[in-house]
KEBASE-407472 format. One record per residue (C-alpha): residue number from 0; residue in three letters; x, y, z. Coordinates in Angstrom, 3 decimals, always signed. Example, Ala and Ser with C-alpha at 12.3 -4.5 7.8 and 13.67 -1.06 7.14 Angstrom:
! KEBASE-407472
<r 0, "ALA", <+12.300, -4.500, +7.800>>
<r 1, "SER", <+13.670, -1.060, +7.140>>
! end
This chain:
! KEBASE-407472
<r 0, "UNK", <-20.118, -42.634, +20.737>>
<r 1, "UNK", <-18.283, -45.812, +21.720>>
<r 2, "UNK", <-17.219, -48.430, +19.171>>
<r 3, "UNK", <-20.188, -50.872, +19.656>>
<r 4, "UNK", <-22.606, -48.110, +19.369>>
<r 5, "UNK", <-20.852, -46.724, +16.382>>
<r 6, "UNK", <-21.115, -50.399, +14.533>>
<r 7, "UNK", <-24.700, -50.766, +16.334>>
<r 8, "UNK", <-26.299, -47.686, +14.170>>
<r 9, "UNK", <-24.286, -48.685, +11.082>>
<r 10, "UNK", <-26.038, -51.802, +10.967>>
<r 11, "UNK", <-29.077, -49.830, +11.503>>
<r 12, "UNK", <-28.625, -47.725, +8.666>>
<r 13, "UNK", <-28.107, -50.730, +6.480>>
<r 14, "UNK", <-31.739, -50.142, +4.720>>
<r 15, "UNK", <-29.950, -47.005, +3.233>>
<r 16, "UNK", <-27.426, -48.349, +1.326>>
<r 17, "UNK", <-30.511, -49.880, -1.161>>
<r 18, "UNK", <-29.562, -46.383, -2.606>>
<r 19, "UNK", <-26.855, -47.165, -5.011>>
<r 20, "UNK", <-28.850, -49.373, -6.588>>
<r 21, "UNK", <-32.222, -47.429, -6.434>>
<r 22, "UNK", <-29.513, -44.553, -8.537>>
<r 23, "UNK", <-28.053, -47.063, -10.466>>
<r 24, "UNK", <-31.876, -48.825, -12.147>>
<r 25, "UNK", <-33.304, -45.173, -12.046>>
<r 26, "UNK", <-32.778, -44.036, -15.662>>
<r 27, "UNK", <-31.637, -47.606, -16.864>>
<r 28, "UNK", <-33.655, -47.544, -19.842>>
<r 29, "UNK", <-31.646, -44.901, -21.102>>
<r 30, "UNK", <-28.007, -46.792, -21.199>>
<r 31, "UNK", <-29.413, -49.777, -23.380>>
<r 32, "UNK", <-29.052, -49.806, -26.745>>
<r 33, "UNK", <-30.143, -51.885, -29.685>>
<r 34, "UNK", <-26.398, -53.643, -29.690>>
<r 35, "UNK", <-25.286, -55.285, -26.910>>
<r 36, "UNK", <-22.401, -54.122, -25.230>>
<r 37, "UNK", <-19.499, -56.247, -25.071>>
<r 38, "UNK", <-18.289, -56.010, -21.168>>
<r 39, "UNK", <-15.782, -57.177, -18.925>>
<r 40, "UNK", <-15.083, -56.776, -15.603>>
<r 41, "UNK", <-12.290, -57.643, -14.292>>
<r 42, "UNK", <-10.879, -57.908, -10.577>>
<r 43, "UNK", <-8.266, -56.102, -8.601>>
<r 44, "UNK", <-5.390, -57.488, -6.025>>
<r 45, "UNK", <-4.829, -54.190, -4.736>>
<r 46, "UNK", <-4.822, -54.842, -1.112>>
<r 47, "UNK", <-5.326, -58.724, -1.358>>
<r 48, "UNK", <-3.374, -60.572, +1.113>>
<r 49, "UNK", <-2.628, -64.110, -0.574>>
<r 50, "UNK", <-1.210, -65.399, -2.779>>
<r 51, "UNK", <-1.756, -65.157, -7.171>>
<r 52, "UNK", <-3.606, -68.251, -6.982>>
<r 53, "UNK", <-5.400, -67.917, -4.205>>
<r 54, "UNK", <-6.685, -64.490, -5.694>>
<r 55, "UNK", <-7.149, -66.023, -8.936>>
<r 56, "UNK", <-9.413, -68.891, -7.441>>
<r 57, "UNK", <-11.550, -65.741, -5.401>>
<r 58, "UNK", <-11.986, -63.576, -8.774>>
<r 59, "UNK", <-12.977, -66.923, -10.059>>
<r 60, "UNK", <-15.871, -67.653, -7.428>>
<r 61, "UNK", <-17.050, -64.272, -7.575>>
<r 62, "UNK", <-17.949, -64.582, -11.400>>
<r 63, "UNK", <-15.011, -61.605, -12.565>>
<r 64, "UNK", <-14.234, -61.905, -16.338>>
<r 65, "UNK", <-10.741, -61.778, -15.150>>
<r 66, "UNK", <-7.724, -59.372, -13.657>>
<r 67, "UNK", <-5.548, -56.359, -13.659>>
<r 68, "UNK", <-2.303, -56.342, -11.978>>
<r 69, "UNK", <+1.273, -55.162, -12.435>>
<r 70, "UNK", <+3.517, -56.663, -14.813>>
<r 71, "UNK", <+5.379, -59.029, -12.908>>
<r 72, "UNK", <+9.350, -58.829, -13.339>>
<r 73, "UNK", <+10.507, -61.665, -12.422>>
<r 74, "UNK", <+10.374, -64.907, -14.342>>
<r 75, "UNK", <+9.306, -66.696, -11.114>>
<r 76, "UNK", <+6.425, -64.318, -10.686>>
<r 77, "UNK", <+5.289, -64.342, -14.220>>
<r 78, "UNK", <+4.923, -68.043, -14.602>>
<r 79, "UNK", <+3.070, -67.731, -11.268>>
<r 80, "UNK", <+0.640, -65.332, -12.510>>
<r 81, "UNK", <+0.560, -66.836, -15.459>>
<r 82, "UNK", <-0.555, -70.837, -14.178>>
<r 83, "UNK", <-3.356, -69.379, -12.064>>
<r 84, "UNK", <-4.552, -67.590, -14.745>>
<r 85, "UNK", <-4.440, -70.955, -17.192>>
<r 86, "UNK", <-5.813, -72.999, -13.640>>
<r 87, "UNK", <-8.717, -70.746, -13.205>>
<r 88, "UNK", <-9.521, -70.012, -17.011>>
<r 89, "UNK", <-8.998, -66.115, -16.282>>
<r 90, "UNK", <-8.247, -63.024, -18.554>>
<r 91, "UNK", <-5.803, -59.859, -18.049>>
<r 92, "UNK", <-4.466, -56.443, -17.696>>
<r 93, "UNK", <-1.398, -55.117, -17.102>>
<r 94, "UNK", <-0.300, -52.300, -15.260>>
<r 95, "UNK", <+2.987, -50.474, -16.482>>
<r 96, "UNK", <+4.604, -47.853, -15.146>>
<r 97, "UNK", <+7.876, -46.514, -13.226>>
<r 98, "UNK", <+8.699, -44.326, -10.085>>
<r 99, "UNK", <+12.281, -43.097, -10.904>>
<r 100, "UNK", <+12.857, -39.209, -9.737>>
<r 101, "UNK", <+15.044, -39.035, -13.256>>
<r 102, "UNK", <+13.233, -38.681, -16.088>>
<r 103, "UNK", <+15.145, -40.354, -19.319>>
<r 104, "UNK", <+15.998, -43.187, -15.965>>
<r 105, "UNK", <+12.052, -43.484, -15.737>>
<r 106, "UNK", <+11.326, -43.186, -19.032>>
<r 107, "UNK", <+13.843, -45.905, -20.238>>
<r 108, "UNK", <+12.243, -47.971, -17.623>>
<r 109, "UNK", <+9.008, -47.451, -18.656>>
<r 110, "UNK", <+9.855, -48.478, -21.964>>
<r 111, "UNK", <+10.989, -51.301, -20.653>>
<r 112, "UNK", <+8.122, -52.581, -18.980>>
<r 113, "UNK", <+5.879, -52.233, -21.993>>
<r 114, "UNK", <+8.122, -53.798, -24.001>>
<r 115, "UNK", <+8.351, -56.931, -22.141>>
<r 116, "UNK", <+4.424, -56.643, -21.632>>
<r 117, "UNK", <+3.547, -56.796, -25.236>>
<r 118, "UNK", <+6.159, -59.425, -26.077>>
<r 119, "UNK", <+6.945, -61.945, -23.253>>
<r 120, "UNK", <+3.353, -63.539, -22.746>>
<r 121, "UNK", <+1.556, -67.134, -22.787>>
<r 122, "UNK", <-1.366, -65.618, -21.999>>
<r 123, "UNK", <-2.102, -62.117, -24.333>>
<r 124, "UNK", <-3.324, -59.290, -22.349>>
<r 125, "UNK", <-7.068, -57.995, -23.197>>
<r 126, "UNK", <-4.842, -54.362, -22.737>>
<r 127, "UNK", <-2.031, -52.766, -20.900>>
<r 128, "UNK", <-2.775, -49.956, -18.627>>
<r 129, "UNK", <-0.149, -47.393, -18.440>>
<r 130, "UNK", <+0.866, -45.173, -15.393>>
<r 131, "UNK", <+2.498, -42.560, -17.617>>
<r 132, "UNK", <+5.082, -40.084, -17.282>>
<r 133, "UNK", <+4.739, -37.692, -13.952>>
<r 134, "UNK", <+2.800, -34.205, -13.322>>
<r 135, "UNK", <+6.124, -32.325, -13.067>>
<r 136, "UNK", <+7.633, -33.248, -16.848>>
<r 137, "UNK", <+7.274, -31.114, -19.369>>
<r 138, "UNK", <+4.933, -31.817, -21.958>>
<r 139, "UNK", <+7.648, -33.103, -24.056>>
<r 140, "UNK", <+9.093, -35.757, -21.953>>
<r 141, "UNK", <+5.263, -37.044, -21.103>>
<r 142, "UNK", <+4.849, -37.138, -25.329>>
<r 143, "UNK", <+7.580, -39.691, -25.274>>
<r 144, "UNK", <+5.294, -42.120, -23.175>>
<r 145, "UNK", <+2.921, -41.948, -25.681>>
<r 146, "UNK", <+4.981, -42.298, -28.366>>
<r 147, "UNK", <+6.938, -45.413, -27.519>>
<r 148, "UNK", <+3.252, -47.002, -26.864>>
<r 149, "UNK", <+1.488, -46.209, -29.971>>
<r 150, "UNK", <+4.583, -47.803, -31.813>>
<r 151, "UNK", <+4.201, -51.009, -29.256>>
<r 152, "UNK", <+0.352, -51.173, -29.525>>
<r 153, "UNK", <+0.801, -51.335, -33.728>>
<r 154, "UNK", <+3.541, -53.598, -33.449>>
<r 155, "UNK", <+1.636, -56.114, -30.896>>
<r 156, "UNK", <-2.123, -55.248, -31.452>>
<r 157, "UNK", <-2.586, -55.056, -27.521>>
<r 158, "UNK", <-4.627, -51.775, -27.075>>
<r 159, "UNK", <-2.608, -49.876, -24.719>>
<r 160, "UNK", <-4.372, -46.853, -22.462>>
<r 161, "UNK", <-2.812, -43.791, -20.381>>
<r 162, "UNK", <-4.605, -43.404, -17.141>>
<r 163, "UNK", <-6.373, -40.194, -15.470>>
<r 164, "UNK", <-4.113, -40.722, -12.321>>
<r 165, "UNK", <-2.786, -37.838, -9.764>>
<r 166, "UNK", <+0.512, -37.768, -10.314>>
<r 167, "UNK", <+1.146, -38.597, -13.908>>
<r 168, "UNK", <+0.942, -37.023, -17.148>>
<r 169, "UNK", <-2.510, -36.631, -17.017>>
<r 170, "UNK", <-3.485, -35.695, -13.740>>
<r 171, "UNK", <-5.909, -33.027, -14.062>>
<r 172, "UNK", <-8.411, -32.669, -16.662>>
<r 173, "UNK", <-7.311, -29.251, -18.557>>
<r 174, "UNK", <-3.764, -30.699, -18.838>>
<r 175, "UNK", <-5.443, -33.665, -20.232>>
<r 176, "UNK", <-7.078, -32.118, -22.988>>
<r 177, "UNK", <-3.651, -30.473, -23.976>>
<r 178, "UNK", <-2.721, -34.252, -24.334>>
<r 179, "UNK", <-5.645, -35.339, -26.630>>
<r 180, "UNK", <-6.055, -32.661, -28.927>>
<r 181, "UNK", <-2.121, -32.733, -29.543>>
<r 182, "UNK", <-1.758, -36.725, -29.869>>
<r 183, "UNK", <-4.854, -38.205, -32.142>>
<r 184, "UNK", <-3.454, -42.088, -30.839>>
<r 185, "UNK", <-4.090, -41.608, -27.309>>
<r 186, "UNK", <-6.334, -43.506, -25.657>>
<r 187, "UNK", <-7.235, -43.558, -22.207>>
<r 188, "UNK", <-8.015, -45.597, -19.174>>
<r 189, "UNK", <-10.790, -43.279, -17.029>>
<r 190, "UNK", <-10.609, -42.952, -13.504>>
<r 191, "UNK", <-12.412, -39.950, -13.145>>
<r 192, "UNK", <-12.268, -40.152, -9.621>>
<r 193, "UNK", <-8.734, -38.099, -9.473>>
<r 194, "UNK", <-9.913, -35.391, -11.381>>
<r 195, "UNK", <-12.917, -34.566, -9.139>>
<r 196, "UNK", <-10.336, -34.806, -6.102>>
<r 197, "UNK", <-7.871, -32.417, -8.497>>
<r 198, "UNK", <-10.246, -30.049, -9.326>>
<r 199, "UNK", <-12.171, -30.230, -5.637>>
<r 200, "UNK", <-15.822, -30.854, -8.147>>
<r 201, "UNK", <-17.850, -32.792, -9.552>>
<r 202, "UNK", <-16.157, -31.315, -12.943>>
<r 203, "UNK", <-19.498, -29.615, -13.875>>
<r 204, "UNK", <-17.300, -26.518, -15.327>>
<r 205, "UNK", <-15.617, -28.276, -17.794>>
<r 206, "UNK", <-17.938, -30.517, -19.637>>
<r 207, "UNK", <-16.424, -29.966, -23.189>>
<r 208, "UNK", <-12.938, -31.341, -21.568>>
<r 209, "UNK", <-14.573, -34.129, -19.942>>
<r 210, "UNK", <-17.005, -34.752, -23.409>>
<r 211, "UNK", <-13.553, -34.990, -25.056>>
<r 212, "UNK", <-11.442, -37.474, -23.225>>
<r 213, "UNK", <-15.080, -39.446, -22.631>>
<r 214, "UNK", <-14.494, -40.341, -26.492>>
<r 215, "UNK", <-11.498, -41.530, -26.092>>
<r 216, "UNK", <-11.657, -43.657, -23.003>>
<r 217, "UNK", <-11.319, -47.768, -23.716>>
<r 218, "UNK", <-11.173, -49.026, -20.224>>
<r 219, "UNK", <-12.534, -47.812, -17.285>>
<r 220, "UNK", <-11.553, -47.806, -13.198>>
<r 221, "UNK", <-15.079, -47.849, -11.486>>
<r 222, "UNK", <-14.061, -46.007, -8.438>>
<r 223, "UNK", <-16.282, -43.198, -7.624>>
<r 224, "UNK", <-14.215, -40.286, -6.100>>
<r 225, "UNK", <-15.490, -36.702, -4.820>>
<r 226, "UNK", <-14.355, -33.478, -4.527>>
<r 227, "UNK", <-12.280, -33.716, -1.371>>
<r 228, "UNK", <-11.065, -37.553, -2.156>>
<r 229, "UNK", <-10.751, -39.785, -4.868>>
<r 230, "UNK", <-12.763, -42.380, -3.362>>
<r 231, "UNK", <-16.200, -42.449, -1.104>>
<r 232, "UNK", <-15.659, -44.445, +1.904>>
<r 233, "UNK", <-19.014, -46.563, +0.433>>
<r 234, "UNK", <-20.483, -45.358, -2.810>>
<r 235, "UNK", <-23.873, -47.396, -1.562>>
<r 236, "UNK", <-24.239, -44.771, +1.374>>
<r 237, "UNK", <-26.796, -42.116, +0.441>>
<r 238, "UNK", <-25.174, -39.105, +0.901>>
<r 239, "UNK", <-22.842, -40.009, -2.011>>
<r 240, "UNK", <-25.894, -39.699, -4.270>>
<r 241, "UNK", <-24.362, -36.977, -6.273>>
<r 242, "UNK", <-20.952, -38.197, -6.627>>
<r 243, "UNK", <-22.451, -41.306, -7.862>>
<r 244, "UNK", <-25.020, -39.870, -10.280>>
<r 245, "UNK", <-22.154, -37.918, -11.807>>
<r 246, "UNK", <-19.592, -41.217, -12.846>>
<r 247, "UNK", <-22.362, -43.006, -13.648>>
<r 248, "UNK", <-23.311, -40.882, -16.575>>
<r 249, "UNK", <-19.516, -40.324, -17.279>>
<r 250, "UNK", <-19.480, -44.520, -17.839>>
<r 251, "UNK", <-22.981, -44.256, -19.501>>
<r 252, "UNK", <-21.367, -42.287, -22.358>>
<r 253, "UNK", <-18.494, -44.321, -22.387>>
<r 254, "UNK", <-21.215, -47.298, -22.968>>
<r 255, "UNK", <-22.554, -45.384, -25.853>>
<r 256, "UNK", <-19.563, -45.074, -27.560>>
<r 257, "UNK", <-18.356, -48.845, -27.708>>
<r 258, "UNK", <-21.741, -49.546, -28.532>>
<r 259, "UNK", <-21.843, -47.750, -31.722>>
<r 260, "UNK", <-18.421, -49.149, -32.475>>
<r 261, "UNK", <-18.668, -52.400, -31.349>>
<r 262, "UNK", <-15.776, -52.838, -29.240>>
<r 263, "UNK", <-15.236, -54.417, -26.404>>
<r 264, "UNK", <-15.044, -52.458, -22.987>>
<r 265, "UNK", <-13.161, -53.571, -19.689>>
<r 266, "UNK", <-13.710, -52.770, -16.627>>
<r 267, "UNK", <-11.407, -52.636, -13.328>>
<r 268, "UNK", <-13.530, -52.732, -9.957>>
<r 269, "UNK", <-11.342, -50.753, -8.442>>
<r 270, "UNK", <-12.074, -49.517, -4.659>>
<r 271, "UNK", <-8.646, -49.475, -2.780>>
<r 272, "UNK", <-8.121, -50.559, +0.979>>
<r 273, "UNK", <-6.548, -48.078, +3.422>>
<r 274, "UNK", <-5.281, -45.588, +3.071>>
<r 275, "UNK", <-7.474, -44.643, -0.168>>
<r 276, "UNK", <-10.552, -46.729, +1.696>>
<r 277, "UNK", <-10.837, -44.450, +5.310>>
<r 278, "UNK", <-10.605, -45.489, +8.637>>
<r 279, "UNK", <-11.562, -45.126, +11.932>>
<r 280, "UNK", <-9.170, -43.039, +13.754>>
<r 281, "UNK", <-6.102, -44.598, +15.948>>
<r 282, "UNK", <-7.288, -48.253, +15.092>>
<r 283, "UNK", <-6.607, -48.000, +11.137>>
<r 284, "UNK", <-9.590, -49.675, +10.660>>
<r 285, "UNK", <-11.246, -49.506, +7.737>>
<r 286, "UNK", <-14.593, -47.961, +6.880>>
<r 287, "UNK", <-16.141, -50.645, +4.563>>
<r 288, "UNK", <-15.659, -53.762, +3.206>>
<r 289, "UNK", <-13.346, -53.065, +0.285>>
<r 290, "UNK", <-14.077, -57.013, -1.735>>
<r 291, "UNK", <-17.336, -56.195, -1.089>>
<r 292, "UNK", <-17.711, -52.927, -2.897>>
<r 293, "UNK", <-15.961, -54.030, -6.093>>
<r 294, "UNK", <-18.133, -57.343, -6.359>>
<r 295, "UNK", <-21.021, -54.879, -5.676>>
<r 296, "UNK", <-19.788, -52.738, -8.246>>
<r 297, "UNK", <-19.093, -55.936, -10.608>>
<r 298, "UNK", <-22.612, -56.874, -10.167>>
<r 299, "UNK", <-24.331, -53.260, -10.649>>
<r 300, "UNK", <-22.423, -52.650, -14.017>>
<r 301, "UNK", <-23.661, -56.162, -15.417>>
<r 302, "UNK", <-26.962, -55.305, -14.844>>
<r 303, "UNK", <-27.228, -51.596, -15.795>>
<r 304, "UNK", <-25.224, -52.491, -19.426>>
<r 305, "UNK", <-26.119, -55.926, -20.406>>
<r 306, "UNK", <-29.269, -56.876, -21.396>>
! end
């Protein structure tokens, strides 16, 4: 098939992708509770090509609460990040983490990061999201992530979360568990979406694991992954149905929770561009329209949780 009759019965099969949302308003009912949830959704630059403002002033427009990005080092970059977010009356994450092969190297720049994050701000964070640690430390070293940010969270009162990433401390969801029932502080930011590539399922043989770190989740990264990736090239496509049934009720119980407790939950729209999003072969060319799958996804979470 050449390329225009490739895009020719894409555009065809446009009626299809009313399936997401057919999935998404199925069992509704069931994901509204008395309370109202407290939500926000915020946007991501990953794979924006501008500049802070200019993705500022597009998060704006599209309606997003606010963003997540990386803490910015620089004192130039900070006060940029910082204007657009007073210019476009935005609110925000940060990302910390580190890369260093050494681990007390990493680990002192890790602390690092989060220090400056919960202390050098004109605008305070709604959280800090933490790439912790790496899979190859030993339990140990990864403990002494979450140590140094329980200490900053008290000291600041920024919540601070450990994400379910591949390649960090908790990468897969039995190592996970070793991590929650060991360390009663640790909260976590979900992105489920590794795990099912980790574990090459939909998780369905460990539902007391998953059950487990779904209590202790307080921000969430909507991507919806499957069991040979960790994200669908468009979660509206239909034969994603399963995948997307599955972290739908993994975010529904995560709803329940901050219901009953009243506190607020973010959100990160978080679909990547290439090479997470796939291409077409030899032209690089992506799949789908990454922006439009996270204001999609924006837009499907308002309505399923708020009333």
């Amino acid at each position: 098939m050449n390329r225009r009759n490739f895009i020719g019965s894409a555009a065809a099969a446009a009626g299809a992708l009313t399936t997401f949302e057919t999935i998404a308003d199925a069992n509704k009912a069931a994901v509204q509770f008395e309370n109202k949830l407290s939500l926000k959704v915020l946007g991501t630059n990953w794979g924006y090509q501008g500049t802070t403002d200019q993705f500022c002033a597009a998060v704006k427009k599209e309606g997003y609460d606010g963003i997540e990005m990386w803490w910015q080092g620089s004192k130039d970059k900070q006060k940029e990040l910082f204007d657009a977010l007073t210019k476009h009356n935005l609110e925000v994450g940060f990302l910390c983490g580190s890369g260093e092969r050494d681990y007390k190297t990493h680990l002192n720049a890790f602390k690092s990061q989060i220090d400056a994050a919960t202390t050098q701000w004109p605008v305070k964070p709604l959280y800090i999201n933490c790439h912790s640690g790496r899979d190859h430390f030993t339990y140990e070293q990864n403990k002494a992530f979450i140590d140094h940010t329980t200490e900053a969270s008290t000291k600041s009162g920024i919540p601070i979360y450990h994400e379910t990433h591949r390649g960090r401390m908790l990468f897969a969801a039995h190592i996970a568990r070793n991590f929650i029932e060991k360390n009663p502080a640790l909260r976590l930011t979900l992105d489920i979406s590794h795990w099912c590539n980790v574990h090459e399922s939909l998780l369905q043989d460990q539902e007391e694991t998953i059950q487990l770190a779904l209590a202790r989740v307080g921000h969430i990264h909507s991507r919806v992954g499957h069991e040979e990736g960790p994200q669908v090239n468009d979660p509206r496509a239909p034969e994603w149905e399963a995948a997307v049934k599955a972290h739908l009720a993994w975010w529904d119980k995560v709803v329940e929770y901050k219901v009953k407790s009243g506190e607020t939950l973010t959100v990160l729209t978080e679909f990547g561009p290439p090479n997470y999003q796939p291409t077409v072969p030899f032209t690089h060319q992506p799949l789908s329209d990454q922006w439009g799958i996270n204001v999609h996804m924006m837009h499907l979470l308002r309505k399923r949780y708020l009333k």
